[in-house]
C-alpha positions in Angstrom: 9.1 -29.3 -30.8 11.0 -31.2 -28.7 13.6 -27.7 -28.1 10.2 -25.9 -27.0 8.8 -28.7 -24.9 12.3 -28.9 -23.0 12.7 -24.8 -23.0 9.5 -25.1 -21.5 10.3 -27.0 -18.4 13.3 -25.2 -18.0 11.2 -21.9 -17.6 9.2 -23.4 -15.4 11.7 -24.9 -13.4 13.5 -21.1 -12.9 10.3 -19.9 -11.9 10.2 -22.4 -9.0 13.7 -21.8 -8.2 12.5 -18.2 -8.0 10.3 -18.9 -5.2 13.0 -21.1 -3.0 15.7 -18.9 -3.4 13.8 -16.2 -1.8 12.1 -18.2 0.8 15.1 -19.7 2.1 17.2 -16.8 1.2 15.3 -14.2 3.5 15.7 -15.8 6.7 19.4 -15.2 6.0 18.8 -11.6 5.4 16.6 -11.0 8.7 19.0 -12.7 10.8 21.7 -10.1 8.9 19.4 -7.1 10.0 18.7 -8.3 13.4 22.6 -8.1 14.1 23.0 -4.8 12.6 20.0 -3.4 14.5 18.6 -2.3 11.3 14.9 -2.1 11.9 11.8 -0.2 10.6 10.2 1.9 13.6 6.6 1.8 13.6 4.7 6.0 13.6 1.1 6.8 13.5 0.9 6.1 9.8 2.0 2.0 10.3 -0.4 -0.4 11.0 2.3 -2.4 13.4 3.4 -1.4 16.8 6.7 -3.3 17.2 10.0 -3.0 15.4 10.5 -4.7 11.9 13.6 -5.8 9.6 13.3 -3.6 6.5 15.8 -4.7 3.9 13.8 -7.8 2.4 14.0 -6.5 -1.0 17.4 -7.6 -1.0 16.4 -11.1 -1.8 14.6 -9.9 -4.7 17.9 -8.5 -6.5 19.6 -11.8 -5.1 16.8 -14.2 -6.5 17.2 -12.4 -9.5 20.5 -13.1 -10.4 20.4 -16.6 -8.9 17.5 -17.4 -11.2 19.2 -15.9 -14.2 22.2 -18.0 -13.9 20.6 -21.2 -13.1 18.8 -19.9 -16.5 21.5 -19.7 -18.3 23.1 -23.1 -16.9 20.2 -25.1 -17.7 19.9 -23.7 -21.3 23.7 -24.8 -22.2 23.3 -28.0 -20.6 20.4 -28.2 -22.9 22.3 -27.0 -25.9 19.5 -24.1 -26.5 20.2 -21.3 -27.8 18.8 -18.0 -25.6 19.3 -14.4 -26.3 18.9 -11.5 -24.0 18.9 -8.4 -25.8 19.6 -5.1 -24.4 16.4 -4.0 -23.2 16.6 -6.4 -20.8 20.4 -5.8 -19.6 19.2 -1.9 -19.6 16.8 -2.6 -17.5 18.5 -4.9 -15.2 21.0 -2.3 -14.4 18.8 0.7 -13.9 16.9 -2.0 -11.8 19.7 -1.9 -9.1 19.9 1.6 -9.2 16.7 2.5 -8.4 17.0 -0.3 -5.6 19.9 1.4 -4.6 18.5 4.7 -3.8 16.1 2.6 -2.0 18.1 0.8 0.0 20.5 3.4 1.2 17.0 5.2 2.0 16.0 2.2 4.1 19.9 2.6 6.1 20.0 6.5 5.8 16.0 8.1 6.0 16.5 10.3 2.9 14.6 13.4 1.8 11.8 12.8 -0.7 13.1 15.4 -3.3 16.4 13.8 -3.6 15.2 10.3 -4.3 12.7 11.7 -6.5 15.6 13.6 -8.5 17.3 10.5 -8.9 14.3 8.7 -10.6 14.5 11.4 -12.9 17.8 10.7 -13.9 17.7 6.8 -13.8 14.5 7.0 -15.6 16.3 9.3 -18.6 18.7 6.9 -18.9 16.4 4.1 -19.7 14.5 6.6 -22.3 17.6 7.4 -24.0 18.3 3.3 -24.3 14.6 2.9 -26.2 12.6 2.2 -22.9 10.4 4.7 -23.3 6.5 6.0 -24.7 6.8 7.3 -27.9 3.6 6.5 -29.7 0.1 6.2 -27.5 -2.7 4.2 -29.0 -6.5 4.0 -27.3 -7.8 1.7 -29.4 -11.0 1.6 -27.2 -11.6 5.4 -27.3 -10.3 6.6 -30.5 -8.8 5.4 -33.7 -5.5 6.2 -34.6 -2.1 6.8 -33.1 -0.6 9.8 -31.3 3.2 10.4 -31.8 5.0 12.2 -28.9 7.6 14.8 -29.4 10.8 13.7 -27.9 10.7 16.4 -25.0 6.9 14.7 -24.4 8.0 11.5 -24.3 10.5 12.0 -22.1 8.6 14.1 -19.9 5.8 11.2 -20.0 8.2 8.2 -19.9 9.9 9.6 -16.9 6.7 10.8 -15.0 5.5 7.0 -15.4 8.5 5.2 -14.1 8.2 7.7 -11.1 4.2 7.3 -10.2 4.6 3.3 -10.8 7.7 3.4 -8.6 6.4 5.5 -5.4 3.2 4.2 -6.0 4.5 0.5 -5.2 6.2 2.4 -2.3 2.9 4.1 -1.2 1.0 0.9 -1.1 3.2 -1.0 1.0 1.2 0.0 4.3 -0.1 -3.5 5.1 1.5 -6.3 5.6 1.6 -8.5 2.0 -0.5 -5.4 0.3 2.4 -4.4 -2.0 4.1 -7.4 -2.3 1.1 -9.4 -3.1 -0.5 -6.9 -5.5 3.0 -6.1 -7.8 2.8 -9.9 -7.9 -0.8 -9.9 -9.1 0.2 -7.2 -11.8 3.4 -9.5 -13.1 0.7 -12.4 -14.2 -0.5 -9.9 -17.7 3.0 -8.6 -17.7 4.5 -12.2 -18.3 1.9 -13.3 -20.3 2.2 -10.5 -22.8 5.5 -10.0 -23.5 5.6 -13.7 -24.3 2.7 -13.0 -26.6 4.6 -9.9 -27.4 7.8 -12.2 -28.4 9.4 -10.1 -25.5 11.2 -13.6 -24.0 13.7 -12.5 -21.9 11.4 -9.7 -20.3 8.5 -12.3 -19.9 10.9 -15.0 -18.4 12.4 -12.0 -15.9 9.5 -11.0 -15.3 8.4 -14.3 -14.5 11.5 -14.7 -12.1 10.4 -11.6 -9.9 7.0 -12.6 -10.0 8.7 -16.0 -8.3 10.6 -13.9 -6.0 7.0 -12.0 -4.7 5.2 -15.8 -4.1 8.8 -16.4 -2.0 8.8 -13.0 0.0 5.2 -13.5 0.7 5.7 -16.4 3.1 7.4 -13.3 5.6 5.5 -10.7 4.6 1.4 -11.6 4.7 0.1 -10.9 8.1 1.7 -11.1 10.6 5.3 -10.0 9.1 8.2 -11.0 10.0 10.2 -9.0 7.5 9.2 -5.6 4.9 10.5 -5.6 1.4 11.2 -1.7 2.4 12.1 1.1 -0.4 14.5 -0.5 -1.6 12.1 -4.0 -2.7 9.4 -1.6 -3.7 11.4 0.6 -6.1 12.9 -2.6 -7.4 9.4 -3.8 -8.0 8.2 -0.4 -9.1 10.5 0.1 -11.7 10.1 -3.4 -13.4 6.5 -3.3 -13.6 6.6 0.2 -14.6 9.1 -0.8 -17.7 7.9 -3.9 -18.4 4.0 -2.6 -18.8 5.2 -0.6 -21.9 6.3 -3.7 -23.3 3.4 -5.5 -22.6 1.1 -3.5 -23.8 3.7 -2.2 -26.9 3.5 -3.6 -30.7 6.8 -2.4 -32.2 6.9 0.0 -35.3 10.0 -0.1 -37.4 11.1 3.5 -38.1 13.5 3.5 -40.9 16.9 1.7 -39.2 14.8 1.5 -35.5 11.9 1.0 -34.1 9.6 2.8 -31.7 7.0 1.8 -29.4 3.2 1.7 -29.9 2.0 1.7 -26.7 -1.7 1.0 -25.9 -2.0 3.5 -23.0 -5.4 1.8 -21.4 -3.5 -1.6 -21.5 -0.7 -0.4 -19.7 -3.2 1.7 -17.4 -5.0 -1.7 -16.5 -2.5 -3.6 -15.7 -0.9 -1.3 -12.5 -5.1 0.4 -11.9 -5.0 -0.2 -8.5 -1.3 0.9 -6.8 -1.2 3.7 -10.2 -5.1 5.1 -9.0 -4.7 4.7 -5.1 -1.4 7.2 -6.0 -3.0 9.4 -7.9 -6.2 10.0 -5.6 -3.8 10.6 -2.8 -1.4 13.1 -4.5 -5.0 15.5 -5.9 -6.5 15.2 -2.1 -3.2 16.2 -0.5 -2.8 19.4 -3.1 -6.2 20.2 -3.0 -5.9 20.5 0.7 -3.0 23.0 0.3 -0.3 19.9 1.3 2.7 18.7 0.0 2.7 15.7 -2.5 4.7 13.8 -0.1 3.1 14.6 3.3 2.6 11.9 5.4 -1.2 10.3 6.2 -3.3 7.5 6.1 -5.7 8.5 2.9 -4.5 6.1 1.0 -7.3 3.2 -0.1 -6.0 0.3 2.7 -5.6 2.9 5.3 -9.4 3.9 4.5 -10.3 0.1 4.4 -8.9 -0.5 7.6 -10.1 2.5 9.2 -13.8 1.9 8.8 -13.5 -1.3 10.9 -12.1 -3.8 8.4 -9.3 -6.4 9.3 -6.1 -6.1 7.7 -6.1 -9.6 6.5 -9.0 -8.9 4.9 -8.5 -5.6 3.1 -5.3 -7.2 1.9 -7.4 -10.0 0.2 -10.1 -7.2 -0.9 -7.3 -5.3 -3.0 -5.5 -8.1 -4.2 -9.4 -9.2 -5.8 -9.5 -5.8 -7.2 -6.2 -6.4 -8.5 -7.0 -10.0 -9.9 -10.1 -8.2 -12.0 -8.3 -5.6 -13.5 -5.3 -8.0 -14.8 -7.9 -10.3 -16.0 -9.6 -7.3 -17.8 -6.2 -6.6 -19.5 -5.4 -10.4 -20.3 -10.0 -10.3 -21.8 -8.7 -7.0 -23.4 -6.2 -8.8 -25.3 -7.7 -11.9 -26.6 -7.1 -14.5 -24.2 -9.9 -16.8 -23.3 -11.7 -16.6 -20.3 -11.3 -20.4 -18.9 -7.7 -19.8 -19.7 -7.6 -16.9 -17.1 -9.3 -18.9 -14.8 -6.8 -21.5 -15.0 -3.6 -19.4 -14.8 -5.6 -17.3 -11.6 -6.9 -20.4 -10.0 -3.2 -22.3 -10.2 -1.6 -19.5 -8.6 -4.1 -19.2 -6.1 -3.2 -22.8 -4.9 0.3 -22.0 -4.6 -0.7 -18.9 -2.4 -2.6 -20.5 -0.4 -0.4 -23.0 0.5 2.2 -20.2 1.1 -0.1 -18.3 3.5 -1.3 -21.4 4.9 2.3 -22.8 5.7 3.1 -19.4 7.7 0.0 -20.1 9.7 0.8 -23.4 10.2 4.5 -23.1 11.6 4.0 -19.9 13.9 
């Protein structure tokens, strides 16, 4: 009990080291960009008018690592013993490579078919390493399991990772929208892999979910900095591999296991940037356009379009947001006061975040 309590702290204690790191970290980074004259140039599609540093997602691959270690130094100090298995490592790695592509979009303006060709490949390799959907349940809609074919899987797994991953991309057209909501979407994704027994996915999770509260202090309205591809495939790819896991029970296949995933769970938990991306992509088609044209049909672009602020259409889809993670978290057995709590605590710290930019500008 008394290894818990202190494990305990120490979790919590990386998660707020995950939010300093990255608030004092990004000024760091801006002033980097600002030297190097590497700015985001506003177009018809952008809500801003002015120039903009774009390489904030740096500070989430920086916080990351920070926080890990500090992890790891407060558990031997501790004498606790911790093990990261390789699910996590996996997905650490293909983490940076997906912000890589990102980030040498954000320096280089790539085309969308290469980048998308990549994710294919990145997202095979974490299939191949057991990150992947094998077996879909709908426990809501029908009884029973359905077992995937390898080629389906793959096909299915890889598909996901991509619409999570551009769809974190897609939504980050306001300033805190994406940021904010990924955040949102890593509350049911901590809390069940720990019910899940996923620890060192919930406590990573956990750490970039740290990293968003931190970024948001130069990102809500006005911003100072964007998290830019790079930040928003790092984002999309960890919420997109982490759902599976928290909304997976594992089955134990002879020497392995697969994964039963509970498709509406993992639906729920990304509804809004995973819908907003799949509304956009059937209007663009059935209008004869490419997949990836540029426009402003996305959901904030419409909010803001019919005469609402951007401050507020922020806060409107981070409440849609809130309600469908607190569906999932309902969904799953976890009291209501208890959701209120967790939601009501991490409002506070929001709000003093938000209210500590408007303060000092």
């Amino acid at each position: 009990m008394v290894i818990n309590s202190v494990l305990n702290i120490i979790v919590l204690t990386t998660f707020l080291i995950s939010i300093l790191v990255t608030f004092f970290l990004v000024p760091y980074i801006k002033k980097f960009a600002i030297k190097n004259n590497l700015f985001d140039y506003p177009d018809l599609r952008k809500q801003r008018s002015s120039n903009i540093v774009r390489l904030g997602g740096l500070s989430f691959i920086i916080c990351l690592f920070l926080s890990l270690i500090l992890f790891f130094l407060l558990l031997k100090f501790n004498d606790i013993y911790f093990t990261f298995t390789k699910n996590i490592l996996v997905l650490i790695i293909c983490s940076i490579l997906y912000f890589t592509v990102g980030f040498i979009d954000d320096l280089r303006n790539l085309k969308p078919w290469p980048k998308l060709f990549l994710q294919f490949i990145f997202g095979s390799i974490l299939w191949t390493q057991g990150i992947k959907i094998q077996v879909i349940s709908l426990p809501l809609f029908i009884n029973g399991e359905i077992a995937l074919p390898n080629i389906l899987s793959l096909i299915f797994t890889i598909c996901w990772f991509a619409a999570i991953t551009n769809s974190i991309n897609w939504l980050d057209g306001l300033d805190g929208l994406a940021v904010g909501v990924s955040g949102i979407c890593f509350i049911p994704i901590t809390i069940l892999n720990f019910q899940n027994g996923n620890y060192d996915i919930a406590i990573t999770s956990l750490i970039i979910f740290g990293s968003c509260l931190g970024f948001l202090r130069y990102n809500y309205n006005p911003s100072e900095i964007l998290m830019g591809d790079g930040g928003s495939y790092f984002l999309g790819i960890n919420l997109a591999s982490m759902s599976i896991f928290a909304s997976s029970s594992l089955v134990i296949n002879q020497s392995s296991y697969i994964l039963n995933t509970d498709i509406f769970c993992a639906l729920m938990i990304i509804a809004l940037p995973f819908f907003d991306l799949l509304r956009v992509i059937s209007t663009r088609v059935i209008n004869g356009l490419s997949p990836f044209f540029p426009d402003r049909n996305h959901l904030h672009h419409k909010l803001v379009d019919s005469g609402i602020k951007e401050e507020l259409a922020v806060n409107i889809l981070y409440l849609n947001a809130i309600l469908t993670s607190s569906i999932v978290l309902i969904y799953r057995g976890m009291p209501l006061i208890l959701i209120i709590s967790i939601f009501t605590m991490v409002l506070m710290i929001y709000t003093f975040i938000v209210k500590g930019k408007v303060y000092t500008s």
